[in-house]
Wavefront OBJ file of the C-alpha trace (Angstrom):
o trace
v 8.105 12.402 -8.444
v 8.063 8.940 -9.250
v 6.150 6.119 -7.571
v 7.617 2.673 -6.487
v 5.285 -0.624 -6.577
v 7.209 -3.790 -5.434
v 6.098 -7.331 -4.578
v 4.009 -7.340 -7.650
v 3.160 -10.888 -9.516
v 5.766 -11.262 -12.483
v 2.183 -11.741 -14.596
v 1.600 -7.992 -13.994
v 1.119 -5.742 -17.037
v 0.991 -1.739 -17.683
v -3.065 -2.004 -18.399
v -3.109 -3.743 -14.669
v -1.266 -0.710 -13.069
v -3.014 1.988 -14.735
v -6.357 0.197 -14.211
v -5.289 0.496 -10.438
v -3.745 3.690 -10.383
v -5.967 6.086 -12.386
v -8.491 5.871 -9.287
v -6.480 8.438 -7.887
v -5.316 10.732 -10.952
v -4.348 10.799 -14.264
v -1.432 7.828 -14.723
v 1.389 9.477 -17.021
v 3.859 6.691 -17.350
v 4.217 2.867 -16.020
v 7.564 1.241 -16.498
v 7.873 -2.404 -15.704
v 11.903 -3.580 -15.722
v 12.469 -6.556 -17.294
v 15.488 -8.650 -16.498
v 18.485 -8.892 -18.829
v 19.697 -12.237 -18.290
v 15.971 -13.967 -17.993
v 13.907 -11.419 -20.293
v 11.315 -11.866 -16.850
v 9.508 -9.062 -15.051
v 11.742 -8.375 -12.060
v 8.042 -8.108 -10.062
v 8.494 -4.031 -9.138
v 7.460 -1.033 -11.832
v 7.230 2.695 -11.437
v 4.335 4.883 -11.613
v 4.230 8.806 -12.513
v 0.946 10.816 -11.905
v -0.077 13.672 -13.698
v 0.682 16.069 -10.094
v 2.215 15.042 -7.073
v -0.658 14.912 -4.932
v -2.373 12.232 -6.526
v 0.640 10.070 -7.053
v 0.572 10.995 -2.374
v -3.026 9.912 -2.470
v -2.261 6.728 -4.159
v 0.643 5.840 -2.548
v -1.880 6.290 0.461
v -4.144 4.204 -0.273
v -2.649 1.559 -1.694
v 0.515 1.055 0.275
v 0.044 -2.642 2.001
v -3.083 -3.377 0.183
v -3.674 -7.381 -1.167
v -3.641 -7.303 -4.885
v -3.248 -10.431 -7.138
v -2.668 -12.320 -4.122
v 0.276 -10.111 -2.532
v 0.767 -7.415 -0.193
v 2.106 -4.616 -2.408
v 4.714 -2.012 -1.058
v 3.987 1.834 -2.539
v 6.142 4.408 -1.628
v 7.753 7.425 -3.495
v 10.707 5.855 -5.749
v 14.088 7.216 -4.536
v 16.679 8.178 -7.146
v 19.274 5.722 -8.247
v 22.343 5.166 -6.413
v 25.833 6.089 -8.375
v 28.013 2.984 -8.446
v 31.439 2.859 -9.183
v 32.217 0.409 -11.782
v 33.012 -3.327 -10.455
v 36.769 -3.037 -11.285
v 36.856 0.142 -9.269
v 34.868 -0.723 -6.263
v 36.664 -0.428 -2.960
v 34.534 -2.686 -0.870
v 34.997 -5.815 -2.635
v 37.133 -8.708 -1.463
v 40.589 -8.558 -3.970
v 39.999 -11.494 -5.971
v 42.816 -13.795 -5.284
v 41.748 -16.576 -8.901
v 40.843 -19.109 -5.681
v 41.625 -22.506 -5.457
v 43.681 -21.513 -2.484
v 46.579 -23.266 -1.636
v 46.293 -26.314 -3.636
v 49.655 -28.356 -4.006
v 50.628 -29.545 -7.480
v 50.200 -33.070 -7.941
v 53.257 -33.341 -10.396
l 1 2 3 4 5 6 7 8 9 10 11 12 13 14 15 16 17 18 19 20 21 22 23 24 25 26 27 28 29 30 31 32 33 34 35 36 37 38 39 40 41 42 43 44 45 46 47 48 49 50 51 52 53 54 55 56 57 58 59 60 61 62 63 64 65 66 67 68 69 70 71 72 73 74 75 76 77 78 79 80 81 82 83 84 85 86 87 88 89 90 91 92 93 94 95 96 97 98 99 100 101 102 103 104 105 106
């Protein structure tokens, strides 16, 4: 099991999570994502615990709680979503090159 932490400042490190997190257990991992485009914290990270009921009691206890000046959200990280590539996606609009329909002016 994983754990989720989102709303967290974009100043946040992996010493600041662990610092919070081994209150409740032995902190295994932190992963903070980092944004492609900007190179920026995307302000969520993932936490794994050394068993799963300390990563429970943490999620517990800190769930809500005011940290850095925001209320963070803790819950148990789902698994990613599969995505079908964006050419192959069935719920997008067809793209149509816009403009609409735009008379030529010679």
């Amino acid at each position: 099991m994983s754990i989720f932490v989102g709303n967290l400042s974009y100043e946040i490190s992996q010493e600041d999570l662990v610092e919070v997190f081994q209150d409740y257990g032995k902190v295994k991992r932190v992963h903070i994502p980092i944004d492609k485009a900007t190179s920026r914290k995307r302000g969520f990270a993932f936490v794994e615990m050394e068993s799963k009921a300390q990563e429970a009691a943490a999620i517990e206890a800190l769930d809500g709680a005011d940290w850095m000046g925001r209320s963070i959200k803790v819950n148990e990280a789902r698994d990613r979503e599969e995505r079908a590539p964006f050419n192959d996606r069935e719920e997008r609009a067809p793209f149509n090159g816009g403009g609409g329909d735009r008379k030529k002016r010679y």
